[in-house]
C-alpha positions in Angstrom: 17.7 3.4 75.1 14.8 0.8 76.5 14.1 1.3 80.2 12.0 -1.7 81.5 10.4 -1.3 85.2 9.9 -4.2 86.7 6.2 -5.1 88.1 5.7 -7.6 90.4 3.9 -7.8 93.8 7.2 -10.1 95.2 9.6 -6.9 94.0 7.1 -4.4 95.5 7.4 -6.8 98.5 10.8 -7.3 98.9 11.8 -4.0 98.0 9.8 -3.0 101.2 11.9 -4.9 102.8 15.3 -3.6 101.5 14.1 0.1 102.1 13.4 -0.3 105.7 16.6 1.4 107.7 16.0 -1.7 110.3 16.3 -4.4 108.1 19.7 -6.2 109.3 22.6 -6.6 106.7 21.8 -10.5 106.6 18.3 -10.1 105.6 19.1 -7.1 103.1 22.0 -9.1 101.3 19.5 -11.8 100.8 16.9 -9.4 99.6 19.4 -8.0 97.1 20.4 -11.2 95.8 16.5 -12.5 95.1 15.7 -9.2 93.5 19.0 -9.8 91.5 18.0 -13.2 90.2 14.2 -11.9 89.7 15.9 -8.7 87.0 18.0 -10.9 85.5 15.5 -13.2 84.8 13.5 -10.3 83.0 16.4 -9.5 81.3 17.1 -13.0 79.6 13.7 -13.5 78.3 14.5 -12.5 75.1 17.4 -14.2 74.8 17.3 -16.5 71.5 17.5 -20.1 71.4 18.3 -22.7 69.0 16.9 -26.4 68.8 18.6 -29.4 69.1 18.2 -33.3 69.6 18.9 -35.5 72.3 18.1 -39.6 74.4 16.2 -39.2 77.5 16.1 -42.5 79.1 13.2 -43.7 77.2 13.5 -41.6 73.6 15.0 -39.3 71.3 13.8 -35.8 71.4 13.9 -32.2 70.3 14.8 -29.6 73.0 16.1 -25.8 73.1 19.2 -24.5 74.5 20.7 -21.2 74.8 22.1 -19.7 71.4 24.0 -17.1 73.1 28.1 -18.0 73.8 28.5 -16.8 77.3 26.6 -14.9 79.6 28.6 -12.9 81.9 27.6 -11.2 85.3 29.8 -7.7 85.8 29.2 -7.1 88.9 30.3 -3.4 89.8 32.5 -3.5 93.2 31.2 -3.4 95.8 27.3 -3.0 95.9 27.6 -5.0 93.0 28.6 -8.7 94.4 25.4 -8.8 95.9 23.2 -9.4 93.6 25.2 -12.5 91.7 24.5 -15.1 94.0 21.1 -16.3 93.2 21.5 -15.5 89.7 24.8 -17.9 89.8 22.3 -21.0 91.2 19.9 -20.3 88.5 22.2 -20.6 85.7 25.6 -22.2 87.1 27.5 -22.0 83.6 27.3 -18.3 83.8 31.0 -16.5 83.9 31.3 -13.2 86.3 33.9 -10.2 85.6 34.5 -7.6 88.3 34.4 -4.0 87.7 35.9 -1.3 90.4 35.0 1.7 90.1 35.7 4.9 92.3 35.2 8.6 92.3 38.2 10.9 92.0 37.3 13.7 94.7 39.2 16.2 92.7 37.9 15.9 89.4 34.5 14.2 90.3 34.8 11.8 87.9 34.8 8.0 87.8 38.7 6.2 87.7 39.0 2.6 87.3 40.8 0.9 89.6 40.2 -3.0 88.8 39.0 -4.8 85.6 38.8 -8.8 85.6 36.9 -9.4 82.2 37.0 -13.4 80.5 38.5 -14.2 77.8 36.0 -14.9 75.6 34.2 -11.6 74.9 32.6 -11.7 71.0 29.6 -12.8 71.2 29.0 -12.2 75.0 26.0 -10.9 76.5 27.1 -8.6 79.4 24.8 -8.0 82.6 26.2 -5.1 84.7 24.9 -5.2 87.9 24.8 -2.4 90.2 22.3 -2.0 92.8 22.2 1.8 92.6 21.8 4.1 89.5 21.7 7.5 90.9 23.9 10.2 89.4 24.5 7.0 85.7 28.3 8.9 86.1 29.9 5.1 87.0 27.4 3.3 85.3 28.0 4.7 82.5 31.9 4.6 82.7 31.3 1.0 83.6 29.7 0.7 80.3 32.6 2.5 78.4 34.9 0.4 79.6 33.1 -2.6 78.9 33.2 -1.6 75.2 36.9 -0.5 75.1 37.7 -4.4 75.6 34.5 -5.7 72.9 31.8 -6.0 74.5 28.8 -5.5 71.8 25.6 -6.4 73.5 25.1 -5.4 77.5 22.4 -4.8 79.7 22.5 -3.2 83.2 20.5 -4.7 85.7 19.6 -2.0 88.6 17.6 -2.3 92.0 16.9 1.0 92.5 17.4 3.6 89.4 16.9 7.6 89.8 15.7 9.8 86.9 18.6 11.7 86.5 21.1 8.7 86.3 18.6 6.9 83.6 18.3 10.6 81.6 22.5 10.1 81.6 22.3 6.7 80.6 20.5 7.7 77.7 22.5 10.6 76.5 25.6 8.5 77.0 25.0 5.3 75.3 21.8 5.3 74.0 21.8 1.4 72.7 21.6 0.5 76.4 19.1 -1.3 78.0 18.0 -1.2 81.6 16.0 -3.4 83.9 15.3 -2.0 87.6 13.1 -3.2 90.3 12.1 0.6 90.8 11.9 4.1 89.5 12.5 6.7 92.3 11.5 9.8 92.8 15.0 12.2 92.6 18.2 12.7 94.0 19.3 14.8 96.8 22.0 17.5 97.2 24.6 14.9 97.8 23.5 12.5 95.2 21.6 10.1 97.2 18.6 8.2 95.7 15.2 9.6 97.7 13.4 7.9 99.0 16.0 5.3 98.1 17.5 3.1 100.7 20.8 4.3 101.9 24.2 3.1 100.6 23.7 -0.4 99.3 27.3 -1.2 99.6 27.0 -0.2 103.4 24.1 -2.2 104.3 25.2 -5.5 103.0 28.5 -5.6 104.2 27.8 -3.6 107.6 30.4 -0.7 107.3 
């Protein structure tokens, strides 16, 4: 599994900014959605291209365009939502399933409760996006689930990622790569990221 750590004095900025308990749910949802659009872009750099000619007004020429059939935003509900709308702006074409997710209190274990996937998955490059890896548990099921329907190639896309929920990442599907704005220090009794910055789903929806 790659793990990728984004470096930037904007993310070290703005994550600031999304940590601090006083920042209002306007201001973090808009946080969340820049640092959203900043990992993503990260993540598609790699992406490979193929060439192709077309007439500007005055000429003919050569120019690149994406090689890669759809690119599609899976947005884990709710924390999830958050990060897509920036990322939609920057590349408008890009298609979005929705992933919900919740944990069974008697087992402990992830249970799907929605899945909204396109049609067209061969050949797909999948973004999960979830703002919060802490324990990997629905990560990880998000993942499997993902690959139950086709997907081959998918990437999660993280704000905030804890050691223990990367370590499961890895032991779980070890093929995956992950881009986060920031590597915390641990996880509490209760599986809360520390220092972290609460319950992202909370924050940008105020509940």
């Amino acid at each position: 599994m790659a793990f990728y750590e984004v470096k930037h004095p904007l993310v070290a900025h703005k994550l600031g900014l999304l940590r601090d308990v006083n920042t209002p749910s306007s201001h973090f949802r808009e946080l969340c959605a820049d640092l959203g659009s900043i990992l993503f872009y990260e993540a598609s750099r790699k992406l490979p291209l193929r060439k192709k000619t077309i007439k500007t007004p005055l000429e003919e020429t050569e120019v690149e365009e994406l090689a890669v059939k759809n690119l599609i935003l899976a947005p884990v509900l709710r924390a999830g939502l958050g990060m897509i709308p920036h990322i939609k702006s920057s590349y408008p074409e890009i298609k979005v399933a929705h992933i919900g997710i919740f944990r069974n209190e008697d087992t402990l274990k992830p249970e799907l409760y929605y899945l909204k996937l396109p049609r067209e998955i061969e050949d797909s490059v999948f973004y999960i996006l979830d703002p919060m890896l802490a324990t990997g548990g629905s990560l990880a099921y998000a993942v499997e689930k993902l690959k139950e329907h086709g997907a081959k190639k998918i990437v999660c896309l993280c704000i905030i990622a804890a050691p223990e929920g990367v370590a499961y990442l890895e032991k779980s599907h070890p093929e995956i790569v992950i881009f986060a704005a920031a590597l915390d220090r641990e996880l509490n009794k209760h599986g809360f990221i520390l220092p972290g910055l609460g319950d992202a789903g909370d924050r940008l929806f105020g509940t």
